[in-house]
N, C-alpha and C positions, 0 to 999 in steps of 0.2 A: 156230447149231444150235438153241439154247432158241426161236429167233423161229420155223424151221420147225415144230417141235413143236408151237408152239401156234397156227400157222396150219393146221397139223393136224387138231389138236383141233379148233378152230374149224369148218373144215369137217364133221366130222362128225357136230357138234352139227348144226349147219344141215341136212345129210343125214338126219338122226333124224329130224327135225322137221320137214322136208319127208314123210318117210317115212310119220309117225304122222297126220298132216293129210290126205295122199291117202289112206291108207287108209280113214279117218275118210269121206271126201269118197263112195269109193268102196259104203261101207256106208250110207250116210244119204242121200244126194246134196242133197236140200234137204227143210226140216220148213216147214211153215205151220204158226202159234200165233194166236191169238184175235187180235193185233193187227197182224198180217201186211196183211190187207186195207188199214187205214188206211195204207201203206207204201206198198205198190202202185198204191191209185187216188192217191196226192198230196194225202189228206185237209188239209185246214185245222188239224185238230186233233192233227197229227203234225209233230215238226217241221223244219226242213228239207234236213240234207244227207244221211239216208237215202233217203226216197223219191227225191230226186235222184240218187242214187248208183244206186237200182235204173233210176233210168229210163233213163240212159246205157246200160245196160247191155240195157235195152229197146230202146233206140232200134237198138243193134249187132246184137245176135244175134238180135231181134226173140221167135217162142213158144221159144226156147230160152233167155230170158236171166237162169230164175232156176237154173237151173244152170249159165250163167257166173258170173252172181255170188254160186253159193255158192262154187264153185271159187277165184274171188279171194277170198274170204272165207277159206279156207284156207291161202292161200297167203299172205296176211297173216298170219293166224294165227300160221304156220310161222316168220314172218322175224322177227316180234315177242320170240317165245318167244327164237330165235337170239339176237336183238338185244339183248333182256336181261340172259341168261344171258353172254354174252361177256362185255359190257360188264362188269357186277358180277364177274366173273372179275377181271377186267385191274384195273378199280381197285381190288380188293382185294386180289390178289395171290393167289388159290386157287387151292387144288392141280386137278386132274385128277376125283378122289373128291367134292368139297365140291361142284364147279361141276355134276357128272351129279345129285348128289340136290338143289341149284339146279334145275337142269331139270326135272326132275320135278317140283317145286312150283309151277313157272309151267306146268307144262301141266297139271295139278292140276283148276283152275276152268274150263277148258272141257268138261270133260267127266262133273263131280262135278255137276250138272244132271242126268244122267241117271238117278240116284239119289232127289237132293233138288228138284226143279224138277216142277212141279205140270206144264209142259207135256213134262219126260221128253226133251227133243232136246239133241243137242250143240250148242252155240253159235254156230261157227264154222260151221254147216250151218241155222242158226234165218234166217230172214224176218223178224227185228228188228234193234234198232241194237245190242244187245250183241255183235252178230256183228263188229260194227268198231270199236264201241266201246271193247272191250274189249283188242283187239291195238294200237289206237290209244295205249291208255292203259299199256300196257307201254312202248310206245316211250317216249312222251314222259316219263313218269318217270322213264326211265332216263336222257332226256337231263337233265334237269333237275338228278338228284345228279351226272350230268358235271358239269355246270355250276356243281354248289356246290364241285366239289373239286377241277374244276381251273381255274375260273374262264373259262371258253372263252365268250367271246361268241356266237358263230356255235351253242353248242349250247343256249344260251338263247334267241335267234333261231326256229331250228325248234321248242322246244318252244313258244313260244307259238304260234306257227303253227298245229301240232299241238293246242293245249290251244282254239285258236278254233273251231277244226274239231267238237273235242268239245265242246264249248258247241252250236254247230249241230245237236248231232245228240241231244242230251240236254240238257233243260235245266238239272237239277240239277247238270251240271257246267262250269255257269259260274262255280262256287265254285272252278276251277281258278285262275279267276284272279289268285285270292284267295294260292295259293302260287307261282306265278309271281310276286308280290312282295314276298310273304316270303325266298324264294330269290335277288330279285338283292341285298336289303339284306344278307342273311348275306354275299353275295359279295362284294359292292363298297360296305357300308357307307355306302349311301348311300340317299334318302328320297325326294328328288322326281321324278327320272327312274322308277323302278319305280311309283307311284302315279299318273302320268303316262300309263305304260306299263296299267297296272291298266284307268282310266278309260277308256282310249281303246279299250280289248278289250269294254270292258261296249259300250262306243257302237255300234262297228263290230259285234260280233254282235248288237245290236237293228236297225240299220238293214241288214244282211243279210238278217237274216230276217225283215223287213218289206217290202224289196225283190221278195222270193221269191215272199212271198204275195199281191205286186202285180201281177208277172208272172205267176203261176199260177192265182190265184183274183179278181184284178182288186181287190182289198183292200190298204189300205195296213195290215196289222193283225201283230200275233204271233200265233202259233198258238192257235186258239180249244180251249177247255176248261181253260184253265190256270185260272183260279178255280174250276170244278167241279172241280178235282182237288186245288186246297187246301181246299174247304169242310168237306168232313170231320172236320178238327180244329178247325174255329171251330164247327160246329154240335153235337160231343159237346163242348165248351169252353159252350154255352149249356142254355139253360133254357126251359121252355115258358114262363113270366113275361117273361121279353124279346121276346113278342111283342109286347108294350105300345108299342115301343120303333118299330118302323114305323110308320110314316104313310100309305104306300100302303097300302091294305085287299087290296087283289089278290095285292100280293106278302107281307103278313101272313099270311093264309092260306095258300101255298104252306109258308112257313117252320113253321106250326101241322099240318099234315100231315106236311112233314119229323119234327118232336120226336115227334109221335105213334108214327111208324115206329119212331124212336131207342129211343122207352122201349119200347112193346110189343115190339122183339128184342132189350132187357137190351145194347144194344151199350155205353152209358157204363160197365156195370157190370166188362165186359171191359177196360176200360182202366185199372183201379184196381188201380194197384204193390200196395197194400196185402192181396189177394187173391191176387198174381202169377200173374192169371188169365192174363194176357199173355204169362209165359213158359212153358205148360202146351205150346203147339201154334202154332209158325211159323206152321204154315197153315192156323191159325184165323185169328191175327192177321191173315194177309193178307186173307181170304176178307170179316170184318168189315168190314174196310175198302173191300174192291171191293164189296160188296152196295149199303154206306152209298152211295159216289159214283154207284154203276150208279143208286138208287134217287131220289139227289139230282137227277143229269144229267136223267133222264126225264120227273122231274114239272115241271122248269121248262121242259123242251123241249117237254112235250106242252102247257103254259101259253103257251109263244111259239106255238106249230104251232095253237093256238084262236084265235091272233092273227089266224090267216092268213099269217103268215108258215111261209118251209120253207128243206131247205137252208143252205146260209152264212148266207144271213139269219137265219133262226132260229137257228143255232148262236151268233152273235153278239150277238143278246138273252139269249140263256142266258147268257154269259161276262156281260153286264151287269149282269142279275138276280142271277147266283152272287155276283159282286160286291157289287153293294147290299147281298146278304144279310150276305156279311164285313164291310163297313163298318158295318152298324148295329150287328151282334153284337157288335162289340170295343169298345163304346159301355160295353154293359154293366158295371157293377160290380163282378162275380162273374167277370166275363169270366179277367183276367191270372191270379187262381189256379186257375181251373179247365183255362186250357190250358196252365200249368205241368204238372198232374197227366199231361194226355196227350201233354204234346210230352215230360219222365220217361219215360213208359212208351214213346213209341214209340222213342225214341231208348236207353233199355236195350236194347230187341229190335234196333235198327240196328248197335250194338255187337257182339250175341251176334254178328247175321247175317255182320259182317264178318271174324270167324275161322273162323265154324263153322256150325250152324244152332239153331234153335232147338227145345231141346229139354231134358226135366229132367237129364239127365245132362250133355251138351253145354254147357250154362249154365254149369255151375262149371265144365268144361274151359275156356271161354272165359274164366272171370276166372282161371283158373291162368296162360293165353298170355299176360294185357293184364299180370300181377305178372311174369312172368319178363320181358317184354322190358322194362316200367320201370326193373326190377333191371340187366339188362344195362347198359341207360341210363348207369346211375347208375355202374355199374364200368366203363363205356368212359371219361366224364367222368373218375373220379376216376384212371385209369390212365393219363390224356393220350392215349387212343385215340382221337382228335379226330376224323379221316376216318369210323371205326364210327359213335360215337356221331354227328356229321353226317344219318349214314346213316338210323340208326334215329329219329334225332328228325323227319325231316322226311316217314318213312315215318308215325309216327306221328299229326302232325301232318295230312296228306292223309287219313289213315283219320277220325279227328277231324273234323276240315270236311266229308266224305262225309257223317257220318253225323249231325252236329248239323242242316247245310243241307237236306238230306234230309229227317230229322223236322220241320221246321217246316211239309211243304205236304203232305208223302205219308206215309206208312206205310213203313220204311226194310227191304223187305222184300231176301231175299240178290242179286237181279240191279240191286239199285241201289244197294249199297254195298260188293259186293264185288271192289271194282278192288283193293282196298290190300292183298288178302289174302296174294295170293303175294309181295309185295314184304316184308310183316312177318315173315312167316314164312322168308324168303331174309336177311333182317335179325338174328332171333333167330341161324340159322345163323351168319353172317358175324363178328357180336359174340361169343358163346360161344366160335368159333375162335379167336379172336383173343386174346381175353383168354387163352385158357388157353397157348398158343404166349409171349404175352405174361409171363406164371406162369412158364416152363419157361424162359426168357430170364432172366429177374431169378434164378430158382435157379440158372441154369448162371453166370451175372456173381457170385456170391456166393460160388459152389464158388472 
C-alpha cells in the first residue's frame, strides 16, 4: 500500500513537471541570446556537445529543428526536475509536504532568469548550453549522492558519463571531475582507482573535443577563445610597467593599448573588495567583464586579420597571442597579489551568484544561507545524522569548486555557478527536517 502511494506521488510529480515545461514550451517556444549563433553555425570557439546536439536535431527536423530542440530541452527539463525530487524524497525519507516545496526549488532556476538574466528567457527554451546543461546537472548530482549513500556502482558509472558530457558542453565544469573523486574515496575509501578514474575523464574529454574539431573545422585544437576569455583577470592582475617584460615589440603594444583601455574605464578600480564596488551591481560586474574580453578579443584579432590572416586561422593566432600575453604577465612581480585581489573579488560575487544575486540587500541574505547551512552541517555531524550531513557536505563542496574554478578564468556571473543552487537550498530543507524530528525522538525516548 505505502509502495502504491508513492508510485503515486511519483507520477504526479513527473505529471507537474511535464505540465509546467509544456506550458513553458508553449508560451516561449524558443529564445535566441547573443551567443546562440556561435551554437548553431559549429563556431570553433564554442564547445562541443551543444552545437552537436542542435545539429542532430538539424539534420532531422531540418527549418524546424530549433523547436524540436527546445521541446527536448523541456522535456529534459521535466525528467530532471522528477528525477531529483524523487530521488532526495526516497533517500531521505520525506513526507509528501517537504518533497512539493523540494520541487518547487528545483524548478526555481529555470525560470528565476526571467527576472535576473540580462537576456530575460527561460532556460529550458534559451539556444545555449544551460538549456541542458543545467537538467544534466540535476541528474547527475542526484546520482552521485546515490552513490555516496548507498554505495551503487552502476550510479557512479552514469554519473560520470553524465559529468563527461558536461565537461563537453561547458568547460568550466570539468571541475566535476574533481567530485566524482571525492565521491568514490567517501564511498569506497579508496585512492587510486578514483584518481585513475579522475585522469582518465580529464584525457578522454581533451581528446573528444579535439577529435570534434578535427572532424568539423579540420583542426586538431580545443576550442578557440579560451585564453581570450581567461585574459581578463591576468590583465587587471597587471600593470602598464610590465610592458617592459615583452620582447616582441608588436605584441607589446597590443598589451600597452589593452592597460590604456583598462585605466581610462577605472575597470581595476571596480574589482577592489576594499570599495565593494563589486558587490553594488551583478550586472555591472558582468558587463565590466564582457566589455574587457569583447575589447581584448578585437584588438588582437583585428592584429592577426592585418596579418592577413581570417577565420579559424586568425582565431587561432589570437588564442596564441592571448596566450603570450598570460605567460609574460604572470612573470611579473606584482603579478600573484594583484590577482589574489581579483580572483577575492570575483569569487565573492561567484558565492553571492550561487544562492541569490547580486545585490546590497541580497549580499547579506546570501551570508545568512552559507551560516545557516554550515550550522546545519555542523548539528547533522554532531547528531550522527551521517546520510544529511553527507548530503549537505558534498552539496557544499560542488558549490565551492563551481565557484573557486569559475573565478580563476571568468567572472563567476549567476548562469555559470548556479547549478548548486537548488540542491543547497533542498539541503538546508532536508537537514533542518531532520534534525528537528531527530529533537522530538530523543524528547519522546526521554519522556
Amino acid at each position: 500500500m505505502i509502495r502504491q502511494e508513492q508510485d503515486k506521488f511519483a507520477k504526479s510529480i513527473f505529471i507537474v513537471s511535464l505540465f509546467v515545461f509544456a506550458l513553458t514550451f508553449m508560451i516561449y517556444k524558443y529564445r535566441l541570446i547573443p551567443d546562440s549563433p556561435g551554437y548553431i553555425e559549429m563556431a570553433a570557439s564554442r564547445e562541443p556537445f551543444y552545437p552537436f546536439f542542435l545539429f542532430i536535431f538539424r539534420f532531422i527536423f531540418k527549418n524546424y529543428y530549433l523547436y524540436a530542440a527546445s521541446i527536448a530541452q523541456n522535456l529534459l527539463a521535466a525528467y530532471a526536475v522528477y528525477f531529483a525530487v524523487i530521488n532526495i524524497k526516497r533517500l531521505f525519507n520525506l513526507n509528501k509536504f517537504i518533497a512539493c516545496l523540494i520541487f518547487m526549488i528545483f524548478l526555481a532556476p529555470f525560470f528565476l532568469t526571467i527576472i535576473f538574466s540580462r537576456t530575460g528567457v527561460v532556460i529550458s527554451c534559451s539556444v545555449c548550453t544551460e538549456a541542458v546543461t543545467m537538467p544534466l546537472y540535476y541528474i547527475y548530482f542526484t546520482l552521485i549522492i546515490k552513490y555516496i549513500l548507498n554505495h551503487e556502482l552502476k550510479n557512479y558509472l552514469e554519473a560520470v558519463i553524465l559529468s563527461l558530457i558536461l565537461a563537453l558542453t561547458r568547460g568550466q565544469l570539468l571541475m566535476l571531475f574533481i567530485i566524482n573523486f571525492f565521491a568514490m574515496i567517501f564511498a569506497c575509501k579508496k585512492f587510486i582507482k578514483p584518481l585513475l578514474i579522475m585522469l582518465a575523464s580529464f584525457i578522454l574529454a581533451m581528446l573528444i573535443s579535439r577529435c570534434y574539431f578535427y572532424i568539423t573545422h579540420g583542426k586538431f585544437i580545443s576550442n578557440t577563445y579560451g585564453p581570450v576569455a581567461a585574459a581578463p583577470a591576468v590583465l587587471l592582475s597587471g600593470s602598464m610597467s610590465d610592458a617592459a617584460l615583452f620582447k616582441d615589440d608588436e605584441i607589446r603594444e597590443i598589451y600597452i593599448k589593452i592597460m590604456r583601455e583598462i585605466d581610462e574605464k577605472g575597470y581595476k578600480e571596480h574589482y577592489r573588495l576594499s570599495n565593494l564596488e563589486i558587490f553594488k551591481s551583478g550586472k555591472s560586474s558582468e558587463a565590466v567583464y564582457d566589455e574587457l574580453r569583447l575589447y581584448t578579443g578585437s584588438v588582437i584579432y583585428n592584429y592577426a586579420a592585418d596579418k592577413g590572416l581570417s577565420g579559424l586561422e586568425a582565431e587561432i593566432a589570437r588564442d596564441k597571442i592571448a596566450a603570450n600575453i598570460i605567460k609574460t604577465i604572470i612573470k611579473s612581480p606584482d603579478f600573484i597579489k594583484n590577482f589574489i585581489r581579483v580572483y577575492l573579488s570575483w569569487a565573492a560575487v561567484g558565492f553571492v551568484n550561487s544562492v541569490a544575486f547580486v545585490h546590497p540587500v541580497l549580499n547579506i541574505y546570501a551570508g545568512f544561507i552559507y551560516i545557516i547551512a554550515l550550522s546545519l552541517l555542523i548539528i547533522c555531524v554532531k547528531n550522527k545524522l551521517n546520510r544529511e550531513a553527507l548530503f549537505m557536505f558534498f552539496v557544499m563542496l560542488a558549490l565551492t569548486g563551481f565557484v573557486t574554478s569559475v573565478s580563476l578564468v571568468v567572472t563567476p556571473i549567476s548562469r555559470y555557478v548556479f547549478y548548486g543552487l537548488p540542491f543547497l537550498y533542498a539541503a538546508i530543507v532536508t537537514c533542518f527536517i531532520k534534525i528537528i524530528l531527530n529533537l522530538n525522538l530523543n524528547n519522546h525516548d526521554m519522556q
